[in-house]
C-alpha atoms as one frame of an Amber mdcrd trajectory, in Angstrom:
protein
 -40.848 -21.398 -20.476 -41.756 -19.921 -23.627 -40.322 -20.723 -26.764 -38.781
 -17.805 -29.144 -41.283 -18.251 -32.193 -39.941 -17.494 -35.840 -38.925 -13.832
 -36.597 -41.396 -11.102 -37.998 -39.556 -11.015 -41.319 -39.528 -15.167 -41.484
 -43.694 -14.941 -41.195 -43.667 -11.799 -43.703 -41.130 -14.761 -45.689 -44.191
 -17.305 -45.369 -47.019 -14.965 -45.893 -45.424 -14.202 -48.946 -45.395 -17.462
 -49.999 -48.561 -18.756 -49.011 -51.379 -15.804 -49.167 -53.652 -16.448 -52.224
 -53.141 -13.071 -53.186 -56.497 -11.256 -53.754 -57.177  -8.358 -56.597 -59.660
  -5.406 -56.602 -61.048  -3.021 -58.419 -61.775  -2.923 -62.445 -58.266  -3.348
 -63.243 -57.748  -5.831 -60.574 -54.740  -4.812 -59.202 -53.013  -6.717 -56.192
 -53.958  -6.148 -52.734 -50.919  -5.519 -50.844 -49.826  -7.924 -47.594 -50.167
  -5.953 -45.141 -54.157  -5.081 -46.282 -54.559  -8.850 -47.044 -53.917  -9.379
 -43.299 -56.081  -6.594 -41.654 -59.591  -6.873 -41.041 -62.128  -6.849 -43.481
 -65.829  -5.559 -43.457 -66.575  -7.136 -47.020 -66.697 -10.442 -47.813 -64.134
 -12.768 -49.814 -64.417 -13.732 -53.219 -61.281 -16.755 -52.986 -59.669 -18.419
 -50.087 -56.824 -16.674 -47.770 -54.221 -19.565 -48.923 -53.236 -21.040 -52.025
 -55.201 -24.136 -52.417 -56.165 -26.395 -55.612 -59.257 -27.870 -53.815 -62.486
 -26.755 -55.427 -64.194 -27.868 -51.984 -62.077 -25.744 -49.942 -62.345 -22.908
 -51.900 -66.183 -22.363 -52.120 -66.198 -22.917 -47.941 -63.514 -21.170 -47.363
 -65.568 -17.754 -48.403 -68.385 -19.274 -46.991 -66.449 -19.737 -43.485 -65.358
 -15.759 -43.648 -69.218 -14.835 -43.149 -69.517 -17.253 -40.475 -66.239 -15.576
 -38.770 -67.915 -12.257 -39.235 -70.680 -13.382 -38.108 -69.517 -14.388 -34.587
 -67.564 -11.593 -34.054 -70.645  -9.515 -34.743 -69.643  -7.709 -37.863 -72.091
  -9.473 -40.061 -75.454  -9.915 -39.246 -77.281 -13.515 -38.666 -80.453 -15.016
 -37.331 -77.836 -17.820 -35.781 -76.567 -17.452 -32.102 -72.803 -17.022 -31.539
 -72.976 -20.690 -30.066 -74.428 -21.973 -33.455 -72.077 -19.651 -35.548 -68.837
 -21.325 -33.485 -70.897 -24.907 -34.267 -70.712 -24.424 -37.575 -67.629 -23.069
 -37.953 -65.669 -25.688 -36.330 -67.697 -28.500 -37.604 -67.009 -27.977 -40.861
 -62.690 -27.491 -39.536 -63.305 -30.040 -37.885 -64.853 -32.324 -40.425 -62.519
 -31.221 -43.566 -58.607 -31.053 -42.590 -58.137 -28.542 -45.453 -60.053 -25.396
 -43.918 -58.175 -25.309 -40.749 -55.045 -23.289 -41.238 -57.822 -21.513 -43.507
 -59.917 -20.634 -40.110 -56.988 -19.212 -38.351 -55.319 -16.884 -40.785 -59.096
 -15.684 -41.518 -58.673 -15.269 -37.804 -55.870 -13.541 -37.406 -57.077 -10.953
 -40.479 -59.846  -9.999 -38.389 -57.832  -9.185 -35.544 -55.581  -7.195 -36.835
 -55.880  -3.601 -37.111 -59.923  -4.298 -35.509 -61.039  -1.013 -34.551 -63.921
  -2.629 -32.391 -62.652  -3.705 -29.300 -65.525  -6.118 -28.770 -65.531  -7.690
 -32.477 -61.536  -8.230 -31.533 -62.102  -9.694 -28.238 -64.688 -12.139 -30.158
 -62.203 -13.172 -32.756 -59.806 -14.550 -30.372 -61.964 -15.932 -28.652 -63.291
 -17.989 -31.997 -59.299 -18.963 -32.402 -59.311 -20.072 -28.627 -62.634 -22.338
 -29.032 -61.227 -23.720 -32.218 -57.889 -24.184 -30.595 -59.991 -27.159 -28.138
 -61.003 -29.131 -31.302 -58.048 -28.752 -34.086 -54.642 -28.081 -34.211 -53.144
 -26.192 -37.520 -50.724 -27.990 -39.793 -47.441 -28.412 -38.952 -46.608 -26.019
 -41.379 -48.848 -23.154 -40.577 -48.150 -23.718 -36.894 -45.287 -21.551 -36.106
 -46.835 -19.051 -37.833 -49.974 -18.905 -35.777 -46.999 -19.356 -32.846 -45.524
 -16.488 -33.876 -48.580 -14.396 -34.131 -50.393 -15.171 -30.397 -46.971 -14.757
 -29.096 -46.525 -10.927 -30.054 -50.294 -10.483 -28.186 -49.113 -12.118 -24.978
 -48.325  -8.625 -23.317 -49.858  -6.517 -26.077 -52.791  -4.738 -23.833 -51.408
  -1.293 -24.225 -50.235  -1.474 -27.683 -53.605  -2.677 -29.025 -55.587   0.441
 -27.008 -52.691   2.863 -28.819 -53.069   1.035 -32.167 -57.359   1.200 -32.084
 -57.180   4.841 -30.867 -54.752   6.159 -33.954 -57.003   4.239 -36.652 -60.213
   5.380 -34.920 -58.632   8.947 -35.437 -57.277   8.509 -39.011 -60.639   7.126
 -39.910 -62.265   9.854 -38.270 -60.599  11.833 -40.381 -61.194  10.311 -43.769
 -64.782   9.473 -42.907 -65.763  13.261 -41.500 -68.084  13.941 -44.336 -69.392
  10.386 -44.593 -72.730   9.600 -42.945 -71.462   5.417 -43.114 -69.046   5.015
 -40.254 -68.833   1.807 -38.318 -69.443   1.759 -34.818 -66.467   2.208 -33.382
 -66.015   0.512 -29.520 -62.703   1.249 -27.627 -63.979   0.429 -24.037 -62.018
  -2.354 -22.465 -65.117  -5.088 -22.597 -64.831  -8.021 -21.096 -61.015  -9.622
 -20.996 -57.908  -8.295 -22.149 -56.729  -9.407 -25.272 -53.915 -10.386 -23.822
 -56.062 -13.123 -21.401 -56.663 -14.466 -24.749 -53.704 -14.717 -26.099 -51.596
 -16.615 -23.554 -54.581 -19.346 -23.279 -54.010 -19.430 -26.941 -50.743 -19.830
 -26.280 -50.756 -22.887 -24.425 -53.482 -24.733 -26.053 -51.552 -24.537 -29.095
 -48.765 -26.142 -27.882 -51.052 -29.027 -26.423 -52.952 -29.658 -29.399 -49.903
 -29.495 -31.622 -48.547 -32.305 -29.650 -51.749 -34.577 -28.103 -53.750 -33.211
 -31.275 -57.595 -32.041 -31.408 -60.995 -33.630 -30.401 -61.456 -37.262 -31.268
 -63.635 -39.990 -31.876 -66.680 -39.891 -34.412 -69.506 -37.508 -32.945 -69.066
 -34.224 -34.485 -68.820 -31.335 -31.902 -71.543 -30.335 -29.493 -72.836 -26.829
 -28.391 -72.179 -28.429 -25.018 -68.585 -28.773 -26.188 -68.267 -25.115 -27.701
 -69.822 -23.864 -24.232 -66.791 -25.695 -22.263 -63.956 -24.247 -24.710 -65.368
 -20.505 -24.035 -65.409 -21.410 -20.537 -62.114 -22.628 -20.082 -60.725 -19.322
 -21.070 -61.272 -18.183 -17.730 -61.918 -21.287 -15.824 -59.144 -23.602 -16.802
 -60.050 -26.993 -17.226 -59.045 -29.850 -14.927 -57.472 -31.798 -17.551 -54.097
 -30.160 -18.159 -53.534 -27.909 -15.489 -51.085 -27.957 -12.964 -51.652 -29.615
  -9.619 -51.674 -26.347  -7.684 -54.123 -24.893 -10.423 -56.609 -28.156  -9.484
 -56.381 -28.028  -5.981 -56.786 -24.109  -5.961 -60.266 -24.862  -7.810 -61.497
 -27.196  -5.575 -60.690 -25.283  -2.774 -64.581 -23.830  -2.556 -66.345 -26.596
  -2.894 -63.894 -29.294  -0.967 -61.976 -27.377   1.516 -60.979 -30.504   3.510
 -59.517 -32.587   0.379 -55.761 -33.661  -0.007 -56.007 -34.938  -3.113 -57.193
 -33.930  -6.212 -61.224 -34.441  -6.237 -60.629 -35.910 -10.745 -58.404 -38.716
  -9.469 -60.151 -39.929  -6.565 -63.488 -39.707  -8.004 -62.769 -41.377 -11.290
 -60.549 -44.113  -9.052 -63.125 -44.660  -7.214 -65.703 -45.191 -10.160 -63.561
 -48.096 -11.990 -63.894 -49.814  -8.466 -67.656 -49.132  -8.429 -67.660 -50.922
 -12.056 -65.426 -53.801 -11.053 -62.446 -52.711 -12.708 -60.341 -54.896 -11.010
 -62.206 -57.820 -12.308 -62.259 -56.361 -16.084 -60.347 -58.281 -18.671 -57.597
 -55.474 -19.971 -58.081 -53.096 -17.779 -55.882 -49.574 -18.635 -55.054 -50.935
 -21.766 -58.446 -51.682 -23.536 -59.713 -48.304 -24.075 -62.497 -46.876 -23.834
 -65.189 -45.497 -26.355 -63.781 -42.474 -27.455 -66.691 -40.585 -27.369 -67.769
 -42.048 -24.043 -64.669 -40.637 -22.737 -65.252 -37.498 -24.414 -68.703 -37.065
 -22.922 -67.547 -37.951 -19.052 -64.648 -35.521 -19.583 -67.035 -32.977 -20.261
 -68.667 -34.263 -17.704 -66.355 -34.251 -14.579 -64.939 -30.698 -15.636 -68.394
 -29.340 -14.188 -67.654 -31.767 -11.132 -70.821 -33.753 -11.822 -70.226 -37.931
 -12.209 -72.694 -39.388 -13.906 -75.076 -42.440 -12.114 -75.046 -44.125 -15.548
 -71.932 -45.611 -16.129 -71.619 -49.126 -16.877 -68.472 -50.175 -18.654 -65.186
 -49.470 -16.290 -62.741 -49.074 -19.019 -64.657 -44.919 -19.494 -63.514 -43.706
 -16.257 -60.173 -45.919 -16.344 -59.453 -44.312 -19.664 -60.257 -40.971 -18.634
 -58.380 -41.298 -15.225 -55.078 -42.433 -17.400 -55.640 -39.092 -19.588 -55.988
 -37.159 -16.699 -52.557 -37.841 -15.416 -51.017 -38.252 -19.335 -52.278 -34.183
 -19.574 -50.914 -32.928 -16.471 -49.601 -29.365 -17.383 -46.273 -30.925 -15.407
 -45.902 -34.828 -15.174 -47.158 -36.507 -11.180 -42.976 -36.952 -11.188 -41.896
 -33.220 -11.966 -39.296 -33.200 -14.487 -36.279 -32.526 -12.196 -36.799 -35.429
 -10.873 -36.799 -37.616 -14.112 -33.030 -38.488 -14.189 -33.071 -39.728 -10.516
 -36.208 -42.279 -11.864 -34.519 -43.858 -14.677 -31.157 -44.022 -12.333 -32.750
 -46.281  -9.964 -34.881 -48.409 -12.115 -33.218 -51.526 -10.365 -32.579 -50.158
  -6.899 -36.453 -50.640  -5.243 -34.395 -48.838  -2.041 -33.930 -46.068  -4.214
 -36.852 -45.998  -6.027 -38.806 -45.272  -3.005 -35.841 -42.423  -1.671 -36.831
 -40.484  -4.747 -40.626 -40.707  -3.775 -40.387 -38.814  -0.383 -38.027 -35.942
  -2.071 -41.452 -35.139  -3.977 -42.939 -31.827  -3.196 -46.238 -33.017  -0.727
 -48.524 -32.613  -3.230 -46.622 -34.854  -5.686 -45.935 -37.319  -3.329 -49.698
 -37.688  -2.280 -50.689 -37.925  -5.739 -48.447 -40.475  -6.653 -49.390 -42.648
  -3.671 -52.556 -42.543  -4.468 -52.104 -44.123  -7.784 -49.487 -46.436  -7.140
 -51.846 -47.420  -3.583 -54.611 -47.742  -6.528 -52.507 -50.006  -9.030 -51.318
 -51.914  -6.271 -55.138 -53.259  -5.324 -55.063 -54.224  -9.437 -51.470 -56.360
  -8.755 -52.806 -58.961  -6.451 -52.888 -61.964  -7.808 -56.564 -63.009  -6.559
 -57.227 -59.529  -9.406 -54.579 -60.370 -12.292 -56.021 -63.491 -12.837 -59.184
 -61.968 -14.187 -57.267 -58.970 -15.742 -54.094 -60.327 -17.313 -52.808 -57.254
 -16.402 -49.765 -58.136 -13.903 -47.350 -55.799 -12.509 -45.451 -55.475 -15.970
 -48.400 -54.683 -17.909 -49.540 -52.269 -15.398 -45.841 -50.148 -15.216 -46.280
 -50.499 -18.796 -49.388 -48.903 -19.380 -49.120 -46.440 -16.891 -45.387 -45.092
 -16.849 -46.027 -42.785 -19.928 -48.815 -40.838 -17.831 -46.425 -40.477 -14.831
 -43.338 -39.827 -16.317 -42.047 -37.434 -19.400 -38.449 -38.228 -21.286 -37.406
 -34.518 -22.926 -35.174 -35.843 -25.083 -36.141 -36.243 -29.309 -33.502 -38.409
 -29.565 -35.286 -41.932 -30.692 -33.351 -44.069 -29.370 -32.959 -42.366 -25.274
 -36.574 -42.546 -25.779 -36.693 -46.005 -26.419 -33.930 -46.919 -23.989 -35.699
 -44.621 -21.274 -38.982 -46.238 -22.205 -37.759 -49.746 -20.424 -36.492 -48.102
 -17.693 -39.744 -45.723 -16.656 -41.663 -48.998 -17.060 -38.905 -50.451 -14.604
 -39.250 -47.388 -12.120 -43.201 -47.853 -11.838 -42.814 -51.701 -11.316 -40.434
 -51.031  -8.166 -43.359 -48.402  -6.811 -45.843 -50.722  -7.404 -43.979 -53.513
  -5.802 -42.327 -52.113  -2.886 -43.690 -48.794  -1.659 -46.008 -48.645   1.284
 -48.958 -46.658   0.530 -50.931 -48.423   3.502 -51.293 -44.436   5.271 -53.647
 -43.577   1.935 -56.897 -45.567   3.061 -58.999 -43.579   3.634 -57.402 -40.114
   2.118 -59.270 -37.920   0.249
């Protein structure tokens, strides 16, 4: 469900507020709003937002040419892969420029009478979207923004037609016209927007690409591509198993958990101090990930606690929790009652259920003792670790959470204990 984002008068309230008001001409008078946030053949002489960082200010009209340049209304020697490098490198490096990127962004959409140069802008705010969230404070704006694109396809064909004409017009004697492109190329706008959509409400809450290497073209590649071909990490079940339905036909389960299972075995996981809760190198992680999305596992692996990390991510970014939500209440009910526990198991849609078998068949090879005594990671520790990837608490109250906390951790340990996964051997 989508959220109602703030009102078009509350972001006119914050625009207001917030532009860094640019001048022009000799008796530099004020650009209005409204021409402040349209698109822009020129360059900038100051930053979009009111900032007192000299840094910021000198790359964020430095940053506007690289925008231009990947949506092809500047010309570079650079590919549109090394223009998006660069561009969310330096976001991505420097905290300041990113709410700086997207309202840049969204000026360049707006009121684009290229249809191609538009298409290329969101999809610039849809790479960037993989590797940085905005601030907090800039966020509902952006919210706001994507939102009124969601089912906008129409509207934006009407809108490029009637400034094509009134430019037309004022431009009939002029030999410098830009090219104007109104074909549909490529995706709809709207394809962009409601991948926007949810990615910003992701990386709002999980935030934006960590660890220390700086972004890859590798990485930029697999953000464009996820536009169309969603990603195995946070998608839905259905979504996964609907992708793997080409290349493995026969599977039950998804092909991301029983691989990357499978791997911590291969790497003697079960005989790794810490296991699940000694993470991994982040940048390991962030390599494999990129990794598995193109269904490749790479022979060099060495150090169990990659794919252990990754598997536990995996389930944490489920677009809806192993345990759907309308189950949740039934969970923490029966955190004592192991009878119980298990009832709520087999009311799981099939999918679910065989999921959830799988991992709690997979932690339960971790809980025998002959395993925990090279682990130290007993029953407890293991409902501990891995409760938070299987289950969600919706509340913001504090203190449910922390009261729930106990008793998700509780749940697990019943699972783990006393449901028979035996019929899973061998399941793929």
């Amino acid at each position: 469900t989508l959220r109602k984002p703030i009102s078009q008068s509350s972001m006119a309230d914050w625009a207001s507020k917030n532009l860094n008001m640019h001048t022009q001409g000799i008796f530099r008078r004020r650009i209005s709003i409204s021409n402040m946030l349209s698109w822009n053949g020129g360059s900038i002489k100051k930053p979009m937002l009111i900032t007192s960082n000299r840094t910021i200010k000198k790359e964020a009209c430095e940053m506007f040419k690289l925008v231009q340049s990947y949506m092809g209304d500047r010309q570079t020697r650079m590919d549109r892969n090394h223009v998006a490098l660069v561009t969310v490198t330096k976001c991505w490096s420097m905290q300041g420029l990113r709410d700086e990127l997207y309202i840049q962004l969204i000026r360049q959409t707006t009121d684009n009478t290229c249809y191609r140069s538009l298409a290329w802008g969101w999809e610039l705010m849809a790479i960037s979207l993989a590797f940085f969230s905005p601030s907090p404070k800039f966020q509902s704006y952006l919210e706001g923004y994507i939102y009124r694109h969601l089912y906008s396809d129409e509207n934006i064909a009407q809108r490029i037609k009637e400034l094509v004409d009134l430019k037309t017009k004022k431009n009939s004697k002029s030999r410098k016209k830009r090219k104007q492109n109104t074909e549909d190329e490529g995706l709809p706008i709207s394809t962009y927007a409601k991948y926007c959509y949810r990615k910003l409400q992701k990386v709002a809450v999980t935030g934006g690409k960590k660890g220390l290497r700086k972004p890859t073209v590798e990485e930029i590649t697999h953000a464009r591509n996820a536009i169309v071909t969603p990603s195995l990490f946070g998608s839905s079940l259905e979504e996964i198993m609907l992708r793997q339905q080409d290349m493995y036909p026969g599977n039950k389960l998804p092909w991301v958990q029983t691989q990357l299972s499978q791997q911590v075995l291969a790497l003697g996981g079960e005989q790794t101090e810490g296991i699940f809760r000694i993470p991994g190198d982040i940048d390991e992680v962030n390599a494999l990930k990129l990794q598995v999305d193109q269904w490749r596992i790479p022979s060099g692996l060495s150090d169990p606690n990659i794919p252990a990390s990754l598997l536990k991510l995996w389930y944490r970014e489920l677009e809806e929790p192993v345990i759907p939500q309308q189950f949740y209440k039934e969970c923490i009910s029966n955190y004592e009652n192991p009878d119980a526990a298990v009832a709520v198991v087999q009311l799981l849609p099939e999918l679910n259920r065989l999921v959830l078998c799988y991992l709690i068949h997979f932690l339960q090879i971790f809980a025998q003792p002959s395993n925990v005594g090279r682990t130290k990671m007993d029953v407890n520790n293991l409902a501990m670790v891995m409760a938070p990837n299987c289950l969600r608490c919706q509340s913001d109250d504090p203190r449910i959470i922390f009261e729930n906390t106990r008793k998700e951790m509780s749940f697990l340990r019943m699972l783990i204990v006393h449901l028979d996964t035996s019929f899973i051997k061998g399941l793929v």
